[in-house]
Residue, then its C-alpha position, 0 to 999 in steps of 0.5 A: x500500500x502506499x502512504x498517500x491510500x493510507x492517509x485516505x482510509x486509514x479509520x476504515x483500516x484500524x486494526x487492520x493489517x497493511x505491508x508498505x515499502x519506504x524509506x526511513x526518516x528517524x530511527x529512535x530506539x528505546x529498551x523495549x520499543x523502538x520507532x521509525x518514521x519512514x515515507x515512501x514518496x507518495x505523501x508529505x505527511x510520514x508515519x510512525x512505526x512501531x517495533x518491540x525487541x522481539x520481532x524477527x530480524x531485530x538484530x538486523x533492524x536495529x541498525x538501521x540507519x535514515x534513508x534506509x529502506x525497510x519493507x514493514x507489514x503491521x496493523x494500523x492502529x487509530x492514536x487520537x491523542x497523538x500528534x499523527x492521527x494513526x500509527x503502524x504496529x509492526x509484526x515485520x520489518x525487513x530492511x532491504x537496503x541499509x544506507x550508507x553512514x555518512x550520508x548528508x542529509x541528518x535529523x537537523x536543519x539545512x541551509x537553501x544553500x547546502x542542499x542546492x549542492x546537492x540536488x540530487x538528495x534535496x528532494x527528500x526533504x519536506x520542503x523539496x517535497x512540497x515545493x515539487x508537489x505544487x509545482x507538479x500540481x500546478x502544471x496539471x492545472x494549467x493543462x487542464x485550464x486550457x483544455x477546459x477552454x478549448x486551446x490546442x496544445x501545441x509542442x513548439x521547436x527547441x532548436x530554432x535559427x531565431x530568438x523572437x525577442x531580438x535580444x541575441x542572448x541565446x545558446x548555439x546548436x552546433x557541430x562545428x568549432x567555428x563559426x562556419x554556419x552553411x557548413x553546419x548541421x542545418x547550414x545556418x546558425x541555430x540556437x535553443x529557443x528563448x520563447x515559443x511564441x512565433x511559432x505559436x502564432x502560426x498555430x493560433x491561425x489555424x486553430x484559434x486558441x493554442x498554447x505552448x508549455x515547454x523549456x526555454x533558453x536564455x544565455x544571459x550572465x545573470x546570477x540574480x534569485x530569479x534568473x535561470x539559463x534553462x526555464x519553463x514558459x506558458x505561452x498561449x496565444x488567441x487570434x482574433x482578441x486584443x490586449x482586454x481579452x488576453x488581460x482577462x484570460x490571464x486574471x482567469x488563469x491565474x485564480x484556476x491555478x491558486x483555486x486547483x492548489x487550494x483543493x488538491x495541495x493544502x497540506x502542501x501550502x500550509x508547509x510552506x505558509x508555516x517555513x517559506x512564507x509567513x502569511x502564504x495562504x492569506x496572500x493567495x486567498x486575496x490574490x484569488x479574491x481580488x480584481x486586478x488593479x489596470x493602469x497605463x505605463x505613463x500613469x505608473x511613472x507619474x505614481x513612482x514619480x510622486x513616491x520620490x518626490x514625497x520621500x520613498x526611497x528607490x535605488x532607481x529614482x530617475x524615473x521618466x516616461x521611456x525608462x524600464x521599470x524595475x523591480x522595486x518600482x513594480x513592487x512598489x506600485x502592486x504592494x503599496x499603491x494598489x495593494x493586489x495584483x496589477x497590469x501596466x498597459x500601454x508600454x513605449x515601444x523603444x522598450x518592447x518587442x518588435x511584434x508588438x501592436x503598435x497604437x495610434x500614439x505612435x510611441x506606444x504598444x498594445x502590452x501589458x505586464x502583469x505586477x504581483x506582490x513579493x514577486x513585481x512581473x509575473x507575466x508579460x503579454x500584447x496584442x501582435x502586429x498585424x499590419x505587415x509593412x509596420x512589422x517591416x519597418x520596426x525589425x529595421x528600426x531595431x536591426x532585426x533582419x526580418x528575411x530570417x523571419x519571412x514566415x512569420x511575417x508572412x502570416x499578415x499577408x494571409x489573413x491574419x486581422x487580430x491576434x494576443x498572447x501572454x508569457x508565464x514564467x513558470x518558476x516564476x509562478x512557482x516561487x510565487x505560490x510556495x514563497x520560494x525565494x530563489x528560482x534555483x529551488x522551485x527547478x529540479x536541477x537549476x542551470x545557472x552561470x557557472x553551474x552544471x553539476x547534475 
């Protein structure tokens, strides 16, 4: 049986009889009982086991060293004045494979730090174990969001000769030690990809409503808390909607995602409420109560601006209309001017991407940045250009060579009329709904500068 099943029935199995493998926690023993605690990966929640002196193999048991594995048959008894709601009996324990001694996660507490050393072991631990529950939960959830809504699920290119934001951080693919592109294995110059949306675009003018949900790339030197070189990204994209319909579909997303964690990953959210973040769960109750907060780019800037004049302190107080928000402004603005989640809308367009809806103004964009509290961005999202000849001229302004991008320009020559998407991070989301502070704890085994160990 497994523990998740046990926890289910356990009141209809009192003082039955169950057999169950896993791994040992803690081993205390005394002069006539001892205990261990043991898990086998299916819950977070551990079971007490007991065994007396005079059970078989005791000689053998008795060593038994934490994160053992032990094979135990035992009747489950109710223990309502205990901490744990029940407890197995052991009738038989048979260790079936002992741990060596020095191994390095003990009965004590370990820094964030330590365990990122090794990422191979941390995942044993409570913390790792709840993390990696929601974030599995979560992705479930974003699944089952779309499917619900009627989005195709599409699987976009890892390998791609563009890098969609123009940005040129991007990890080569190559067979070569030079740069001899034609001569390589694709005879041009390929790289991981950095965002699935172009090609997702493509797929929206087929099917409508899509979305893609796979690893991206970035090459960026940055060895900030939030940075990674290898990352998750939820891309949908809707032809025919503008900028309010993606605003919408993201505030829906976004309140799926915290109610599926509250049905199915309490247990889990109080862990990390009680060790990562004080006040976790209040924060998503709001969030998931709340109606977002929608602004314009110029009337965040007036905002920040009148914090500085008032006396709020920014590492960055020269704040102008043009200028890229940072972290503390955005944090600023959902934290303490609105106090909930918030979109910025209507950014200059000498700071976005090329795709982007240009608006009547001429100097600004149909996007929008989606601010959390603790976080600041979460997701960024626009409606796309559809008039071709002004998707031209802006891969010149930005020095994007747009025959590299024939097809996906093409797109506008074939009727294409509207068509928005959004960009979710998806470690991000995770360090938001456990209180994780740094994304080298919410992905398996981070890919950071300077770190390949696994």
């Amino acid at each position: 049986m497994e523990l998740v099943e046990l926890f289910k029935q356990f009141k209809k199995l009192n003082n039955k009889e169950i057999e169950i493998i896993a791994r040992v926690r803690n081993h205390r023993q005394g002069k006539s009982v001892s205990f261990l605690i043991i898990n086998d990966g299916t819950s977070l929640n551990d079971v007490q086991v007991v065994y007396k002196n005079d059970i078989n193999n005791f000689d053998q048991l008795i060593e038994t060293r934490i994160s053992s594995i032990i094979k135990v048959k035992g009747k489950v008894f109710l223990t309502p004045n205990k901490p744990q709601p029940f407890e197995i009996q052991a009738s038989e324990c048979l260790l079936l494979d002992q741990c060596i001694e020095d191994y390095p996660l003990q009965k004590k507490e370990h820094s964030l730090e330590f365990l990122r050393e090794i990422a191979h072991l941390r995942t044993r631990t409570k913390t790792f174990q709840a993390i990696f529950r929601i974030r599995s939960s979560a992705a479930f959830a974003i699944h089952q969001f779309f499917n619900e809504n009627n989005f195709i699920y599409v699987n976009s290119p890892i390998i791609t000769e563009n890098d969609s934001e123009g940005a040129g951080e991007s990890f080569i693919v190559t067979t070569r030690s030079d740069d001899k592109y034609e001569d390589d294995y694709f005879a041009k110059k390929a790289v991981l990809t950095v965002s699935g949306q172009l090609h997702a675009e493509a797929y929206a003018q087929a099917f409508k409503k899509v979305y893609t949900f796979g690893p991206t790339f970035r090459a960026e030197n940055s060895n900030t808390t939030k940075h990674a070189a290898e990352f998750w990204m939820v891309e949908p994209e809707v032809a025919f909607a503008d900028l309010n319909d993606n605003i919408l579909l993201i505030q829906s997303m976004i309140k799926f995602i915290i109610k599926y964690l509250f049905d199915h990953n309490i247990e889990e959210l109080r862990f990390c409420d009680g060790n990562l973040e004080n006040g976790l769960i209040t924060k998503l109750e709001q969030i998931y109560n709340s109606d977002f907060a929608n602004i314009t780019y110029e009337d965040a800037v007036i905002q920040l601006q009148q914090a500085v004049k008032n006396g709020h302190k920014f590492e960055e107080e020269n704040i102008y209309f043009g200028s890229d928000l940072r972290t503390e402004h955005e944090r600023y603005l959902c934290e303490v001017v609105y106090k909930r989640p918030t979109f910025i809308t209507n950014f200059p367009k000498e700071i976005k991407a090329f795709y982007m809806k240009q608006n009547d103004d001429n100097k600004t964009v149909a996007a929008a940045d989606l601010l959390v509290p603790g976080i600041g961005e979460l997701v960024g999202c626009s409606q796309r250009e559809d008039d071709f000849n002004k998707l031209i001229k802006r891969c010149k302004e930005m020095n994007i060579d747009s025959s590299e991008l024939w097809w996906y320009n093409d797109l506008r020559k074939y009727g294409y009329y509207k068509s928005s998407g959004f960009g979710l991070g998806f470690e991000r989301l995770i360090m938001y709904v456990t209180g994780a502070a740094n994304i080298r704890d919410v992905i398996s085994f981070p890919r950071t500068p300077k770190n390949l160990q696994f």
